[in-house]
N, C-alpha and C positions, 0 to 999 in steps of 0.2 A: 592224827587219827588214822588206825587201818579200815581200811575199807575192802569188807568179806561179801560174796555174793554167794549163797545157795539154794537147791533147788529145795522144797517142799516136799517130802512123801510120806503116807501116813493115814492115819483114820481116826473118827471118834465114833465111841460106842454111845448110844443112846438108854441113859439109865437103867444099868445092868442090864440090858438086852442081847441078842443075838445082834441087834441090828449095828453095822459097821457102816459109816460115810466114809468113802474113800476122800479123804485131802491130797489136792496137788497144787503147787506151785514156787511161789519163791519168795523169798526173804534178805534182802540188802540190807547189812548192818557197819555201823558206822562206830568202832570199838579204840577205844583207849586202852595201849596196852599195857600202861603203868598201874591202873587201876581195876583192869578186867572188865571195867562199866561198859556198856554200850549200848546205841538204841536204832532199832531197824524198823526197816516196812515192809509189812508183809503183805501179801496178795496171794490171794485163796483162785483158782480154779471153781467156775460151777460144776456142780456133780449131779448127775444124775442113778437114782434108785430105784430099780425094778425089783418086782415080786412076779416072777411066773409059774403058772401053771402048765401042765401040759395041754398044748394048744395055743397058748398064748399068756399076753401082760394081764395080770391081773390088776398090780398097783403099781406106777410110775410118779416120781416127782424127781423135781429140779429144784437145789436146794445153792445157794449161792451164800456164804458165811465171807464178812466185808470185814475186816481192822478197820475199828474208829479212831485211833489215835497208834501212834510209835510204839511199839513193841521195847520193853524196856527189859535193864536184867545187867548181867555180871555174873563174872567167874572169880570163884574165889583163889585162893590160894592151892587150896587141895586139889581146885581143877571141877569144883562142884557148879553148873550153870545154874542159876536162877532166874527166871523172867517171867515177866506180866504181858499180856496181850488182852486185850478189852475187843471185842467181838460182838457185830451184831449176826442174826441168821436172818431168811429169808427163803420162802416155799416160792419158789416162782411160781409153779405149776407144779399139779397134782393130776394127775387122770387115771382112773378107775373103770375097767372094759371101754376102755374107748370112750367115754366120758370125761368133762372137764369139770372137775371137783373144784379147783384153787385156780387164777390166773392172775395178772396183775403187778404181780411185787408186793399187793398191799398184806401178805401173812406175815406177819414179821415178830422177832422178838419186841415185847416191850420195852426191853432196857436192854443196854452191853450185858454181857456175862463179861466176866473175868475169868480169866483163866493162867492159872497158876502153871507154870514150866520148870521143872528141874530134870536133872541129868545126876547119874553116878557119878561118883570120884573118875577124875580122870579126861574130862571132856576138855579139847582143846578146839576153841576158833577156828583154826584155820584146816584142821581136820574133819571139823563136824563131829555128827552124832546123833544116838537118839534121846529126846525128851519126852516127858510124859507130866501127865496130871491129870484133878481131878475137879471139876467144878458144877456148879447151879446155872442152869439154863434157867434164865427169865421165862413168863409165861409172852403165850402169843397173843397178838390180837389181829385180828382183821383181816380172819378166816372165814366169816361168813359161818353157818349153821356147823363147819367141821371143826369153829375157835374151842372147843370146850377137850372135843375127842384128840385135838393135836398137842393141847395140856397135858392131856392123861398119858401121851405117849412119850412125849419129847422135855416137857418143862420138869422143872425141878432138882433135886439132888440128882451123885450116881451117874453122870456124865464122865467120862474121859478121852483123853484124846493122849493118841500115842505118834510123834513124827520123828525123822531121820532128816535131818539136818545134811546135805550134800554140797560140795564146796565146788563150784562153778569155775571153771576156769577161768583165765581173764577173767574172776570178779572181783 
């Protein structure tokens, strides 16, 4: 087994939106090179999203996205990556002028989303790269009176997530 380590960068849009979550962190993957298979763990960075105006924040939240299980996938022959990664999200905190909207941990998705990962011809392991896809954000619960409005904005089709793949030294 090779054993790749790299860093995380990247972002997901929020159903066809303007809005960008920055992703950071890292991914240790554990690859067979006879068959391109391999399966990693990944660890998300909490992010944090402001809207301001002039003057000040208007809307801020902390939004922490967990890997529930190994990240899985394979390079084929062409050098095409394909991989799955099962994801929960979670609104830490929400605060709106200096009020606290969300707290807790308890907004969260209801289920994993799946998220689908491929790369063009060409993606090599130990080079990196970047990946993309597109998938369905589960609906939230237990957001208190804002579960319905964080539906309308975040759940559903028309999500993607775009990352770069950075190969760690010593990993």
């Amino acid at each position: 087994m090779q054993e790749i380590a790299y860093a995380v960068r990247g972002f997901l849009t929020v159903r066809n939106s303007p809005l960008r979550v920055p992703l950071s962190g890292s991914l240790a993957v554990r690859a067979d090179p006879d068959s391109g298979r391999f399966t990693g763990d990944l660890v998300l960075d909490p992010c944090t999203l402001s809207w301001t105006v002039p003057g000040g924040t208007l809307l801020s939240a902390t939004v922490q996205i967990t890997a529930e299980s190994p990240t899985v996938g394979q390079v084929d022959h062409g050098g095409r990556l394909s991989a799955t990664a099962a994801v929960d999200a979670v609104i830490a905190e929400a605060r709106a002028v200096g009020q606290t909207l969300i707290s807790g941990g308890s907004c969260r998705t209801a289920a994993r989303a799946v998220v689908p990962l491929r790369s063009e011809p060409g993606f090599d392991l130990e080079r990196g790269g970047r990946l993309g896809g597109t998938y369905d954000r589960p609906p939230f619960t237990g957001c208190g009176w804002l579960t319905p409005l964080v539906n309308l904005v975040a759940a559903g089709s028309g999500n993607a997530v775009l990352i770069d793949l950075l190969p760690v030294a010593g990993g």
